[in-house]
C-alpha positions in Angstrom: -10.0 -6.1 -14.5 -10.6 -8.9 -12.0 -8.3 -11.7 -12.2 -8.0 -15.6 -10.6 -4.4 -16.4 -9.7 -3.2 -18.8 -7.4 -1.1 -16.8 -5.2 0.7 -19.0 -3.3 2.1 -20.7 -6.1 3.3 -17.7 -8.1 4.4 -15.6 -5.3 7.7 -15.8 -3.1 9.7 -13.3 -1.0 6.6 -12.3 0.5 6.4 -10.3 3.7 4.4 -9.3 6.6 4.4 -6.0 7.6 7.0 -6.1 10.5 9.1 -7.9 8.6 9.3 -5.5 5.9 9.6 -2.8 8.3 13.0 -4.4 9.6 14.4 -5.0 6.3 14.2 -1.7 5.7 16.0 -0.4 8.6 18.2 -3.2 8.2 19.4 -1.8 4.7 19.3 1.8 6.3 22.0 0.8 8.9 24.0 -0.5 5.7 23.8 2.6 4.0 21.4 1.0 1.2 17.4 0.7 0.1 16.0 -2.0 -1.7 16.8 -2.1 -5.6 19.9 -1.2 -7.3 19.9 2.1 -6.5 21.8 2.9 -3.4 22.3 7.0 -4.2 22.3 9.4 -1.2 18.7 10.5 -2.8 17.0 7.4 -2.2 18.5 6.9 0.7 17.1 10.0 2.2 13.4 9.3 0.5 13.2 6.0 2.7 14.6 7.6 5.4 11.7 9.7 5.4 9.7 7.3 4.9 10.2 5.5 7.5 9.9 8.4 9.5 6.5 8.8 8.1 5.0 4.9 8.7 6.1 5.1 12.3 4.4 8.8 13.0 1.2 7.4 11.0 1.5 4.3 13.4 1.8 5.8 16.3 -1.2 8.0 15.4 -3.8 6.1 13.6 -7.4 5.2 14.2 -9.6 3.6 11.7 -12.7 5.1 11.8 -15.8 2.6 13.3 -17.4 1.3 10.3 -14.2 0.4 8.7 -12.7 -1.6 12.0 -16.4 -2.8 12.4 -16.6 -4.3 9.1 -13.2 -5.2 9.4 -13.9 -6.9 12.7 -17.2 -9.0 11.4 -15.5 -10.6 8.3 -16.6 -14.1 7.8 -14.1 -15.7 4.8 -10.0 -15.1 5.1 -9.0 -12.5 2.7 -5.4 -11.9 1.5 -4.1 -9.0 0.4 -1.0 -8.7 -1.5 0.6 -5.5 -1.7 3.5 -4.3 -4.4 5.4 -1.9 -3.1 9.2 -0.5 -2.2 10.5 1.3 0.9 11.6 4.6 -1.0 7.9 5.3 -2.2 6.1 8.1 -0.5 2.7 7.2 -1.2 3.6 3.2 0.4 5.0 4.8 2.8 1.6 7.0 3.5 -0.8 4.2 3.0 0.8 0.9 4.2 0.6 1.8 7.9 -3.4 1.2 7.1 -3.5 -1.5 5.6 -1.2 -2.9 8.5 -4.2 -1.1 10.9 -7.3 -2.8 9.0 -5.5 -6.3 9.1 -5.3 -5.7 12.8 -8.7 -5.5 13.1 -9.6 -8.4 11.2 -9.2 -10.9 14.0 -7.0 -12.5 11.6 -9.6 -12.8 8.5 -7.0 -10.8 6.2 -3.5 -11.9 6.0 -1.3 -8.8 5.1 1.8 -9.8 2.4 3.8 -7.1 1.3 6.5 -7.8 -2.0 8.9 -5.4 -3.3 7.5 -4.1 -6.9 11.2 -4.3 -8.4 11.2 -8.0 -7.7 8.0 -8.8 -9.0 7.6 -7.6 -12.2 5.4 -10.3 -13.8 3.1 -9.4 -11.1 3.1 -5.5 -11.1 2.6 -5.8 -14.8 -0.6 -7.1 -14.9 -1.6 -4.1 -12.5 -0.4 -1.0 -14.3 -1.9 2.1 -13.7 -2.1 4.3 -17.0 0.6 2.3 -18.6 2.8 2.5 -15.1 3.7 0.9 -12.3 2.8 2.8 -9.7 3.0 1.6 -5.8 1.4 0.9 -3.8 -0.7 -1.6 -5.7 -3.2 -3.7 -3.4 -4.4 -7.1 -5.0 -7.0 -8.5 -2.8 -8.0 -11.9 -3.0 -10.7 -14.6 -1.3 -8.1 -16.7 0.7 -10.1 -20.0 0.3 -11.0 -19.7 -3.5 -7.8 -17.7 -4.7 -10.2 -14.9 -6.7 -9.4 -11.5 -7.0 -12.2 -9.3 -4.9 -10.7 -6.3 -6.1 -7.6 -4.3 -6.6 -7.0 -0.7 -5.4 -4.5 2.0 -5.9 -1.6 3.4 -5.4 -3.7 6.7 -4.2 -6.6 7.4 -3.0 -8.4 9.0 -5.7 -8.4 13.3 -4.8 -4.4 12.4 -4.2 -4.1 10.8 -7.7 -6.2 14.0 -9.3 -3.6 16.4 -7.4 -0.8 14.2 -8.5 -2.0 14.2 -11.8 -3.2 18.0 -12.4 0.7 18.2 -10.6 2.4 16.3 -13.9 0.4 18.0 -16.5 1.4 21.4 -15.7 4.8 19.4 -15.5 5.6 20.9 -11.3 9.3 20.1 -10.3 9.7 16.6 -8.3 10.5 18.5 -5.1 6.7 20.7 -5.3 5.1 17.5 -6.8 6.3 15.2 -3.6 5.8 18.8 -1.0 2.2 19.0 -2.4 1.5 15.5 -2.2 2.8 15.1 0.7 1.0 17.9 2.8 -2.8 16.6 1.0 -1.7 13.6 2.9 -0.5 15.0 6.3 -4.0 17.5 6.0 -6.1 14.0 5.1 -5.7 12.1 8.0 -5.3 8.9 6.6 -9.5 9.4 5.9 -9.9 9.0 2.1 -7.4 5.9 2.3 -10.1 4.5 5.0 -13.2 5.8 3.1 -12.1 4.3 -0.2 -11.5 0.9 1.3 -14.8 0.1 3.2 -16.6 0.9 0.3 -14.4 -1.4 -2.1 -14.7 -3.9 0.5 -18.5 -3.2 0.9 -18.5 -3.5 -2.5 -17.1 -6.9 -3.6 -17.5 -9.0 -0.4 -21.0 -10.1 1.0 -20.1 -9.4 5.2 -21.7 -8.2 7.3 
């Protein structure tokens, strides 16, 4: 459901991509992640992660009708994104939405908030009853309404993910399997599911 809030009233901590990128290796070289939980686990996860964002950086290319729509934007977008630096899937994802900002020419202002911090927020964007990260709010920057909201998979990820916790797989295969549909995808469905919820709910080109 679409929703009108004004964001810049309601929101604070908010962070651009870089700077959410350096907090986290900031908390890394401290021997901590964001939250409350500091546990060698979690530690690891967002070690990987970050291993992950920076590979998926390095590597990406957004295919031409996404950068080209990107590119011929004609009202500023914002998009606000919940998420936290031990998640996988943020860690999968984020990297493109950092790539389509890029692209914008500045028509889409990236902010990223930690999910644990915001929970006013995440709960009005549940997914089945959870919170599930990476959430992507996207708003009209001028008029504060809500375009659209997507996530936090693309959508043959969240069937795997699903069929995965019905048949009730281990963490370790869940995350493995999960993990390799993303590595075979390419970044691609994340891309293709975008341009056509952009295409969708804004009027450019």
């Amino acid at each position: 459901m679409k929703q009108t809030i004004l964001v810049a009233e309601e929101i604070s901590g908010e962070m651009s991509y870089d700077t959410y990128r350096e907090m986290t290796d900031a908390l890394l070289a401290a021997g901590k992640t964001t939250g409350s939980n500091h546990s060698e686990m979690m530690i690891n996860y967002t070690k990987m992660n970050v291993t992950r964002m920076k590979r998926i950086d390095k590597h990406i290319a957004l295919n031409t009708e996404l950068a080209g729509f990107a590119a011929a934007l004609e009202r500023p977008q914002r998009w606000v994104v919940l998420t936290e630096p031990w998640c996988g899937d943020a860690a999968q994802i984020l990297p493109v939405f950092n790539k389509v900002a890029e692209a914008s020419n500045g028509y889409i202002e990236l902010v990223l908030l930690l999910r644990d911090h915001h929970e006013e927020l995440m709960n009005r964007y549940l997914t089945n009853g959870g919170k599930s990260i990476p959430k992507l709010i996207v708003f009209d920057k001028e008029s504060g309404e809500e375009l659209f909201n997507w996530g936090p998979r693309p959508a043959a990820a969240q069937k795997l993910f699903l069929e995965l916790k019905t048949a009730q797989a281990p963490f370790t295969e869940l995350a493995e399997k999960l993990h390799k549909w993303y590595a075979d995808d390419k970044t691609a469905s994340t891309q293709a599911e975008l341009l056509r919820f952009l295409m969708m709910f804004t009027s450019e080109p």
